[in-house]
C-alpha positions as a Markdown table, in Angstrom:
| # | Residue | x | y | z |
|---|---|---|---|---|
| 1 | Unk | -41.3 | 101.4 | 14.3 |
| 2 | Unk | -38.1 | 100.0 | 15.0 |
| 3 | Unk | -34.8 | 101.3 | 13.5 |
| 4 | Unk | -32.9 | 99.1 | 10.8 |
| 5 | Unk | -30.3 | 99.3 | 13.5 |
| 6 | Unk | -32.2 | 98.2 | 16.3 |
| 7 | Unk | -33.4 | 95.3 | 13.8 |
| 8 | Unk | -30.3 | 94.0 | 12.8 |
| 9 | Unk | -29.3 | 94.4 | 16.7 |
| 10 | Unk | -32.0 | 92.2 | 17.7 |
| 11 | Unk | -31.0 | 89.5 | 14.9 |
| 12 | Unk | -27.6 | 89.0 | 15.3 |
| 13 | Unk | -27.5 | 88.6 | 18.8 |
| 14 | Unk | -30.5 | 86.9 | 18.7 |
| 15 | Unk | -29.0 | 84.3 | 16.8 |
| 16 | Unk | -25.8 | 84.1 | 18.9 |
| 17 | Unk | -27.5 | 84.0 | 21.9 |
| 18 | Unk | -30.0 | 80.7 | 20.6 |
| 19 | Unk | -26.2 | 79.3 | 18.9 |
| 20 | Unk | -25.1 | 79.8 | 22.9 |
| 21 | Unk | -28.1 | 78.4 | 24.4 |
| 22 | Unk | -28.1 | 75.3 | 22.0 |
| 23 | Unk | -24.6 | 74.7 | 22.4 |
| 24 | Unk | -24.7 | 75.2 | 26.0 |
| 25 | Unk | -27.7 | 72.1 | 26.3 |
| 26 | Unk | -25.0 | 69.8 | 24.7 |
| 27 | Unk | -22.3 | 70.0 | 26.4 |
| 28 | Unk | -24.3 | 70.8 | 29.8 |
| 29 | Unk | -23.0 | 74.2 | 30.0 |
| 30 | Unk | -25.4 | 76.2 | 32.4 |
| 31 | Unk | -23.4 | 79.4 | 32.5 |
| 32 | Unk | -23.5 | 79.2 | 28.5 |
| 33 | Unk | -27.2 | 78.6 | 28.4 |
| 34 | Unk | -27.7 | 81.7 | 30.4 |
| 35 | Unk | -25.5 | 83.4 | 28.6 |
| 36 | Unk | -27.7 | 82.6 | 25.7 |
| 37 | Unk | -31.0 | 82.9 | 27.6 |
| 38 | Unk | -29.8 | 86.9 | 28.6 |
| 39 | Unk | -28.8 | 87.5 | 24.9 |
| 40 | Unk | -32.3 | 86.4 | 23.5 |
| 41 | Unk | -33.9 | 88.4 | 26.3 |
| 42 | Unk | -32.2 | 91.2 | 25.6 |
| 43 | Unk | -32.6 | 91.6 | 22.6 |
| 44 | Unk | -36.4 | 91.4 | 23.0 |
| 45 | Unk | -36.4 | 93.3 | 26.1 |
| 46 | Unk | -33.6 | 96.5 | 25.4 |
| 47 | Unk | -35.5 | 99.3 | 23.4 |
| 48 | Unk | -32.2 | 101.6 | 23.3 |
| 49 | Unk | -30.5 | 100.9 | 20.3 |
| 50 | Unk | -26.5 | 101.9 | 21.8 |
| 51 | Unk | -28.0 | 99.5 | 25.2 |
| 52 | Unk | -28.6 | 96.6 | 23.2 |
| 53 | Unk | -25.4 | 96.9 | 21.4 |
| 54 | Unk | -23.5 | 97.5 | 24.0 |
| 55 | Unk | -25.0 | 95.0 | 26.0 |
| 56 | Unk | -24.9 | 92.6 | 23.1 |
| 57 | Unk | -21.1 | 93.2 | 23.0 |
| 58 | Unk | -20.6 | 92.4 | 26.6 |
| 59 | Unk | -22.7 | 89.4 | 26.6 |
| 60 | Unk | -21.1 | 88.0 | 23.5 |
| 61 | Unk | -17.6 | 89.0 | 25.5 |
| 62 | Unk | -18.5 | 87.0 | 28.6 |
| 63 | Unk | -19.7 | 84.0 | 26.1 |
| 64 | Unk | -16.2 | 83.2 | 24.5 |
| 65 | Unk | -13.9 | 84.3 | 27.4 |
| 66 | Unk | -16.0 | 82.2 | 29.9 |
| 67 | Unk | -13.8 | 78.7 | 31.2 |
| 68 | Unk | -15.2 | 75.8 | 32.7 |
């Protein structure tokens, strides 16, 4: 059974990562919808609940300081 933290974890980047992917369809951003693609994944794939935050964090890091 899954911890609340690993549960709420899993939502929020879940959610920013399909926001990313989304966003990144319409403006034909493919660095943005992989971005997005790696923050769903992870968070369905990362079990560790300090890996997916802190890999959640970086992710979401590299989404709003990435330039094209």
């Amino acid at each position: 059974m899954p911890s609340a933290s690993d549960f709420f974890g899993s939502l929020i980047f879940g959610a920013i990562g399909l926001a990313a992917l989304l966003y990144g369809k319409s403006v034909g951003s493919v660095v943005k919808m992989c971005l997005g693609a790696a923050m769903i994944g992870c968070s369905y794939l990362v079990t560790e609940s300090w890996l997916l935050w802190t890999s959640g964090a970086v992710l979401t890091l590299l989404l709003i300081k990435w330039k094209e």
